[in-house]
C-alpha positions as CSV (number, residue, x, y, z in Angstrom):
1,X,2.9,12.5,-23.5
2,X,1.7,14.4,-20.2
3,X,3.6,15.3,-17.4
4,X,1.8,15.1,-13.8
5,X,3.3,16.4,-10.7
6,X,1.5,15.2,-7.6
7,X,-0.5,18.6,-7.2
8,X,-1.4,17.7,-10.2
9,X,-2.7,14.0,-9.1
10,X,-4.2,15.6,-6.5
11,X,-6.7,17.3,-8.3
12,X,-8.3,14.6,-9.6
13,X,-7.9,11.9,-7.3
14,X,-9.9,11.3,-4.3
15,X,-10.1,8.2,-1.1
16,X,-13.5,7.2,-3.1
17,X,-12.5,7.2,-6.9
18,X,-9.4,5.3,-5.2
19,X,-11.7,2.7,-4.0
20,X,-14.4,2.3,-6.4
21,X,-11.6,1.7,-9.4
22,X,-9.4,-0.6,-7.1
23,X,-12.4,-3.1,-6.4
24,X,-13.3,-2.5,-10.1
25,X,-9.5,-3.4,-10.8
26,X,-9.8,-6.9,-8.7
27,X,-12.6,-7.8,-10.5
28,X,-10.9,-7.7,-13.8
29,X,-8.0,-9.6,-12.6
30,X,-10.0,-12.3,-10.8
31,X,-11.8,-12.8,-14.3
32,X,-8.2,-13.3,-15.9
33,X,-8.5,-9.8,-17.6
34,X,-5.0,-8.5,-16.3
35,X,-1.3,-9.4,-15.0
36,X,1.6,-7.9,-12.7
37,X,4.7,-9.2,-11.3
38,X,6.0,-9.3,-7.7
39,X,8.2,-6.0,-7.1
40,X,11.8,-6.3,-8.1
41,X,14.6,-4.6,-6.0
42,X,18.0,-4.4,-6.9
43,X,20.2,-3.3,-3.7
44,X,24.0,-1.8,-3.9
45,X,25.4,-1.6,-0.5
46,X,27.2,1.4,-0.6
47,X,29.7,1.4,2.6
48,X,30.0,0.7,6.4
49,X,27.2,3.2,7.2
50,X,24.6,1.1,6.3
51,X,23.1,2.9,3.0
52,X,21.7,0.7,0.4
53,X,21.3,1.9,-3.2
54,X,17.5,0.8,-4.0
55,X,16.3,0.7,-7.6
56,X,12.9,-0.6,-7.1
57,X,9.9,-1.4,-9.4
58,X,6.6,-2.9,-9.9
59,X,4.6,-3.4,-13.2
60,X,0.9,-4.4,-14.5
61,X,-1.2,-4.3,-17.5
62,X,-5.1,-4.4,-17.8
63,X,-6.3,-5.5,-20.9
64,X,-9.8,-4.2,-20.6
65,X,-8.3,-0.3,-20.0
66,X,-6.1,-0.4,-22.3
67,X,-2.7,0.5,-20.1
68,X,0.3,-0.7,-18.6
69,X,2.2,0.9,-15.9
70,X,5.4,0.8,-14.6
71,X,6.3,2.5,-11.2
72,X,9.9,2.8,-10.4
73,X,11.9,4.2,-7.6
74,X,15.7,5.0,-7.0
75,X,16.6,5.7,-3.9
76,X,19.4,5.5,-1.1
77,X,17.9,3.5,2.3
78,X,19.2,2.9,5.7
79,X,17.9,1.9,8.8
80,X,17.7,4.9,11.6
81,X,17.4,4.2,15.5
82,X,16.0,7.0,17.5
83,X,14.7,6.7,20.9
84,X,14.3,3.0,20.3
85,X,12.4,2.8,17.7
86,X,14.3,1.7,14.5
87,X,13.0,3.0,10.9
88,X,13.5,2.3,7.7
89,X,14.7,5.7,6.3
90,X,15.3,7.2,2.2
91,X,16.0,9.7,-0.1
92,X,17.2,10.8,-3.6
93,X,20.0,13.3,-3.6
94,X,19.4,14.9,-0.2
95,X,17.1,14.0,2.9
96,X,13.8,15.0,2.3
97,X,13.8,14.5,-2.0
98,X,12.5,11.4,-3.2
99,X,12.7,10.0,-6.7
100,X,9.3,7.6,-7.2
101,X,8.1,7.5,-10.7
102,X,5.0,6.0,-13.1
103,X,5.2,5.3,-16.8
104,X,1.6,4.6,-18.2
105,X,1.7,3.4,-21.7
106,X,-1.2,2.3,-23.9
107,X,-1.6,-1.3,-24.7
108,X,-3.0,-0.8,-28.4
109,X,-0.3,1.6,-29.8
110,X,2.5,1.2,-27.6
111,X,2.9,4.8,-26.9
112,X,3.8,6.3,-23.6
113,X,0.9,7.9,-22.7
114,X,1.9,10.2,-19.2
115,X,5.2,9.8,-17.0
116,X,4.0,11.4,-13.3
117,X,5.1,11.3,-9.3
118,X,4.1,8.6,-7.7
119,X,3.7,9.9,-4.0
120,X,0.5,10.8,-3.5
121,X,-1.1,8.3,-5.7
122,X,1.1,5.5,-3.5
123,X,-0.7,7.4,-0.1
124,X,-3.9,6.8,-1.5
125,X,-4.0,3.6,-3.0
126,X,-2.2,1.8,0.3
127,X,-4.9,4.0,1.9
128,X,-7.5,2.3,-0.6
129,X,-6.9,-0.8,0.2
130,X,-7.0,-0.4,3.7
131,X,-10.5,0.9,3.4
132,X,-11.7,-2.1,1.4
133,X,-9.9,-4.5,3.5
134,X,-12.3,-2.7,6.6
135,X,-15.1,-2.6,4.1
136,X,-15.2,-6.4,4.3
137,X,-13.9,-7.4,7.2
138,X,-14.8,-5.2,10.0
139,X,-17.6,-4.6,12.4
140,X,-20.4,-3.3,10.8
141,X,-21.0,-1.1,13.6
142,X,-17.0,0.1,13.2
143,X,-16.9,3.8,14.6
144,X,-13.5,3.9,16.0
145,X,-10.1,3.8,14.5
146,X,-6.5,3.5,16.7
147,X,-3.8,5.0,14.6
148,X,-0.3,4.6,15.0
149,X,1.8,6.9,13.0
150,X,0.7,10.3,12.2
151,X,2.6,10.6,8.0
152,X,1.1,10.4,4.9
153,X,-0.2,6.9,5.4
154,X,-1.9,7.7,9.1
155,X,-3.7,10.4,6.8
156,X,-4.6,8.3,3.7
157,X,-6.3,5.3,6.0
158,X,-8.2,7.1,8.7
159,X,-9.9,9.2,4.9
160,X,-10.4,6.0,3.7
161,X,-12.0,3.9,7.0
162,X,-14.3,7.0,6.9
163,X,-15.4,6.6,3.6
164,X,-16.4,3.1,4.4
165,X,-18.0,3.0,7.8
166,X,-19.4,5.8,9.8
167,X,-16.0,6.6,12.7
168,X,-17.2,9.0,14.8
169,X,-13.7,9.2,16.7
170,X,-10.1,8.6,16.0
171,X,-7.5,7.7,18.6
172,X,-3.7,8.4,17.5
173,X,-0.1,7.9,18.8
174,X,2.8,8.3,17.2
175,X,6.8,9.3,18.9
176,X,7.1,12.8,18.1
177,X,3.8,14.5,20.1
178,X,4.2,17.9,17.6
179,X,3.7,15.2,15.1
180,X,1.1,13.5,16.4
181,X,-1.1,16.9,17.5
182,X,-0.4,18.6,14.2
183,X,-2.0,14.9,12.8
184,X,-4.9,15.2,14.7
185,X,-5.9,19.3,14.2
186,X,-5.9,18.0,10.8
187,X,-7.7,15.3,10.5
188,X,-10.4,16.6,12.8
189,X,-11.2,18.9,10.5
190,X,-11.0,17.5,7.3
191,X,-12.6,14.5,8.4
192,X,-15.5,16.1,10.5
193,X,-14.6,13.6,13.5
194,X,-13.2,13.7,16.9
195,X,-10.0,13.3,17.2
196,X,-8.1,12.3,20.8
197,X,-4.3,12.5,21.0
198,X,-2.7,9.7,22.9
199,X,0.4,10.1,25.2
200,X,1.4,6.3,25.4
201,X,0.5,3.4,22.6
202,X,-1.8,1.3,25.0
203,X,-4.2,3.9,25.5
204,X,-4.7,3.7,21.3
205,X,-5.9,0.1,21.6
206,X,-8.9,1.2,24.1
207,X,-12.4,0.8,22.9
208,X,-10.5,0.6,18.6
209,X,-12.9,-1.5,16.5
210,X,-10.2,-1.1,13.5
211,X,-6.6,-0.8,14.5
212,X,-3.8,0.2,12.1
213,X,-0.1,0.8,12.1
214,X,1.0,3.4,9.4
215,X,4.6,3.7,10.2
216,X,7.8,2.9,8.7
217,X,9.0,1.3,11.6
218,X,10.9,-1.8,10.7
219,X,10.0,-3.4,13.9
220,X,6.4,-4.9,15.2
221,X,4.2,-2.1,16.0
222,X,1.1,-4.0,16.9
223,X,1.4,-5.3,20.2
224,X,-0.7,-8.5,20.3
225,X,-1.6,-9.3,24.0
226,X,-3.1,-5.5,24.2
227,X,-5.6,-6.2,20.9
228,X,-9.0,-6.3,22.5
229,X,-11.3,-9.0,21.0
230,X,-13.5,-7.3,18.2
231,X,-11.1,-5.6,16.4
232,X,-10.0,-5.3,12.4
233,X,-5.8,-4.4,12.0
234,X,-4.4,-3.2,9.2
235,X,0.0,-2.9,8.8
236,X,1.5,-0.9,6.9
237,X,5.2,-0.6,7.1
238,X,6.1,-2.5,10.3
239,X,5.4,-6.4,10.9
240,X,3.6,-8.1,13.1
241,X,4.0,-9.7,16.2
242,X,4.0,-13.5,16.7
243,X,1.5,-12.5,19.4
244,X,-0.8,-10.5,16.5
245,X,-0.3,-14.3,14.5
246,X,-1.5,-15.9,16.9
247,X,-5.0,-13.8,18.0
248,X,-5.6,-13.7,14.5
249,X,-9.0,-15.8,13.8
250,X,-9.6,-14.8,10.0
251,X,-7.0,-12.6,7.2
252,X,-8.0,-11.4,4.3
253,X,-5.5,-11.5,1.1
254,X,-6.1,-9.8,-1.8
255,X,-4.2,-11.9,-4.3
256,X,-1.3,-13.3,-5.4
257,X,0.9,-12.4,-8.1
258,X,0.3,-15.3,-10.6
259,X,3.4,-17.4,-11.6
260,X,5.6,-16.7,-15.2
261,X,4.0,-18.2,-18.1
262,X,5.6,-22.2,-18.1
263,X,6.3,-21.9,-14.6
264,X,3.2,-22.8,-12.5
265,X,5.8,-23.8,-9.6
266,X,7.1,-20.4,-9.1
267,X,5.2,-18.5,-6.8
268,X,5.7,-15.2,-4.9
269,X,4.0,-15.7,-1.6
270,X,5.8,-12.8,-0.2
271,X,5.4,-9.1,-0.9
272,X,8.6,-8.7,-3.7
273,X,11.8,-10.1,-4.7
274,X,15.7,-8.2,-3.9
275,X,18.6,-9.0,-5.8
276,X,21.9,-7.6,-4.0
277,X,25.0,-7.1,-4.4
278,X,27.4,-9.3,-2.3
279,X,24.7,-11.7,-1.3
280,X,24.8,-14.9,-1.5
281,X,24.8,-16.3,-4.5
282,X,23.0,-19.4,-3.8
283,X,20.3,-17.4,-1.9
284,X,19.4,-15.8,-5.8
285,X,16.2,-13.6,-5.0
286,X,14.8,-12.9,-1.6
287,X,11.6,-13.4,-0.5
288,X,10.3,-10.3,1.6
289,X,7.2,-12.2,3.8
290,X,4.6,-10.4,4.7
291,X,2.1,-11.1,7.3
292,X,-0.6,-13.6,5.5
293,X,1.7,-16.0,4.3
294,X,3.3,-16.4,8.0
295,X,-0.5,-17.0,9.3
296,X,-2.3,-20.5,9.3
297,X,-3.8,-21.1,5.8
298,X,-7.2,-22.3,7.6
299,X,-7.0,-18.3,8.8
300,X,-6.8,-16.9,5.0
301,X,-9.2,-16.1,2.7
302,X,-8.9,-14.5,-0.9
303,X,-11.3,-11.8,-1.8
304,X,-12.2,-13.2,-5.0
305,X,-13.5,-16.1,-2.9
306,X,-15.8,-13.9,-0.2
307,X,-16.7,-11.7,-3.4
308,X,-18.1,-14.7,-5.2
309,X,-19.8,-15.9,-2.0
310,X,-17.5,-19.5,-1.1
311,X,-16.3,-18.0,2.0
312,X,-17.8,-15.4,4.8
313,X,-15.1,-13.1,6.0
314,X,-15.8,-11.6,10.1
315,X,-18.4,-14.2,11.4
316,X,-18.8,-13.3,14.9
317,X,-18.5,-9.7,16.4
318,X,-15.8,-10.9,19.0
319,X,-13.2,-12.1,16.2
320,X,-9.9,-10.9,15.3
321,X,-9.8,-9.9,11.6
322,X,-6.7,-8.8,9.7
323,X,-6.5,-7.5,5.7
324,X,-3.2,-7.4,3.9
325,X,-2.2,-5.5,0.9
326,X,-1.1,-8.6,-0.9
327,X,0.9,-9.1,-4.2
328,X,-1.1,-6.8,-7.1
329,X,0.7,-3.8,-6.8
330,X,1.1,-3.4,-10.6
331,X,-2.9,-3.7,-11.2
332,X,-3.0,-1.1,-8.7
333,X,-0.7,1.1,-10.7
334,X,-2.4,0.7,-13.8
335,X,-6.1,1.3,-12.5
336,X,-5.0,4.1,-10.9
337,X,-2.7,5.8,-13.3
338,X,-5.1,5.2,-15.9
339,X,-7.8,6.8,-14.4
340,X,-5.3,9.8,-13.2
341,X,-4.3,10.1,-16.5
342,X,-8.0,10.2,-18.4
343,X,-9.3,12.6,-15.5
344,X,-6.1,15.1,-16.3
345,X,-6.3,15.0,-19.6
346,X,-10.1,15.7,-19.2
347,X,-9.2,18.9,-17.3
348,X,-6.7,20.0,-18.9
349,X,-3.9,19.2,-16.2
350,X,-0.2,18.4,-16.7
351,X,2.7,19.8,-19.2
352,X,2.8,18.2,-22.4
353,X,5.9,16.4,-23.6
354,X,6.1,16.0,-27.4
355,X,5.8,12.2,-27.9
356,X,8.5,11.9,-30.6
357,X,11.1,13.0,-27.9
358,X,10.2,9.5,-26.5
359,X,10.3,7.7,-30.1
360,X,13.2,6.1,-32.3
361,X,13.6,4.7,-36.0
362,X,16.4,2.4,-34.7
363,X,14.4,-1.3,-33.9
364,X,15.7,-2.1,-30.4
């Protein structure tokens, strides 16, 4: 069994690997060659400040790789409000440690194949998909990008609308301006661009053909009567706006976790499922919403329609287009990790971990 840190991950994975085996991974699962589950959360309110205990995970298996992958996390949460702006804060043990994990097991033995971090392969596959989303459903001619947030996400997403249409410049804002200028030295010069630090968020949405919102605000970030016509949006982290809804003219969804064998009526249309304690007990599992299901369904499209030609996606340069990361986070776990875990191995990466530490004679 190997051991990968996310240096490790690192090594091998890059924005366009990300994207090649994510389309490559909705292909399989529109052809009925894979599953995954909603995300499960279980929450333990933990006292009058606020913190939530958070054990979180999400799972998929592909048959035609071969793996299944688990990604879990355990962590404490709580909602921060600084200068206005409230955030969804966690950690594991102390501010700044984070405990994010993915088991990849092989379908054909059973054996637990590699156990690594989950960080940077979570950056680059929300990144991922927000380059395929833009890949799709933005202007062709797409050559600037307005960022807000300047983390790990604002990173992963401006690599990955570069590797799908040819920005020339990149516009960012985020609350914290060393933040926001360290952001853009960076990017500049790993990403060969020009990069323009804003000092208030309206100038961000000046002259953006794709728009995105990589925060972990908990609050709208996207203000929707500033959008100018044209533009593609991508969220992640914060909602949108009923504003956003509204100038919306097409969305594009990804998927939809399918229901449990025997129960075709039991659909996720949201992004995961929280169990806590304390709640209601007639509420049972919580939906989480995310943007597409509170849009229009004549405004939605599936990918696996526009990739087998029933629907177009942008049709007129002046429209409003939106993508969403939709419900296939364990397929996305399982390409991914897969291919992480072929590519180590390949190069000799990781720590090994003798398998039989991992195996029993007791049947469970």
């Amino acid at each position: 069994m190997l051991l990968l840190s996310n240096d490790e991950v690192k090594q091998v994975l890059t924005m366009d690997l990300a994207i090649r085996t994510l389309e490559e991974a909705y292909l399989e699962f529109f052809r009925g060659q894979s599953v995954c589950r909603p995300r499960i959360n279980i929450q333990v309110p933990l006292g009058a400040d606020g913190k939530v205990y958070n054990w979180s995970t999400v799972e998929g298996a592909s048959a035609g790789s071969g793996y299944f992958a688990i990604r879990l996390m355990s962590d404490i949460s709580y909602i921060q409000a600084s200068d206005g702006v409230r955030t969804r804060e966690k950690y594991c043990v102390r501010p700044g440690l984070f405990c994010g994990l993915i088991l990849l097991t092989s379908l054909h033995t059973g054996e637990p194949l590699a156990l690594m971090h989950d960080g940077y392969i979570q950056h680059v596959r929300q990144g991922a998909d927000g380059g395929i989303g833009a890949k799709y459903m933005a202007r062709f001619d797409a050559e600037v990008v307005g960022m807000f947030g300047s983390g790990g996400m604002a990173r992963s997403h401006a690599e990955a609308f570069c590797a799908v249409r040819k920005v020339r410049r990149l516009k960012v804002y985020s609350p914290t301006r060393d933040h926001r200028e360290a952001y853009a030295r960076e990017m500049a010069e790993k990403l060969g661009i020009e990069v323009e630090v804003c000092e208030s968020p309206d100038k961000v949405y000046r002259g953006a053909d794709i728009l995105a919102g990589c925060t972990d605000s908990v609050e709208p970030v996207i203000r929707g009567e500033l959008i100018e016509p044209g533009t593609h949006l991508v969220e992640v982290g914060g909602l949108l706006d009923e504003a956003t809804v509204d100038r919306v003219d097409v969305a594009l969804r990804f998927g939809l976790t399918p229901p449990p064998v025997g129960r075709p009526d039991w659909v996720v249309e949201g992004d995961s499922l929280a169990w806590r304690v304390q709640a209601d007990a007639a509420a049972g599992g919580r939906v989480v919403g995310d943007a597409a299901a509170r849009l229009p369904a004549e405004k939605v499209i599936s990918l696996k329609d526009l990739l087998e030609g029933r629907v177009t996606g942008r049709r007129r340069p002046e429209e409003i287009t939106y993508s969403e990361r939709g419900g296939l986070r364990g397929i996305q776990f399982a390409a991914i990790a897969g291919k992480v875990y072929e590519l180590a191995r390949a190069q000799g990466l990781g720590r090994e971990l003798p398998t039989e530490w991992f195996l029993q004679d007791i049947r469970n």
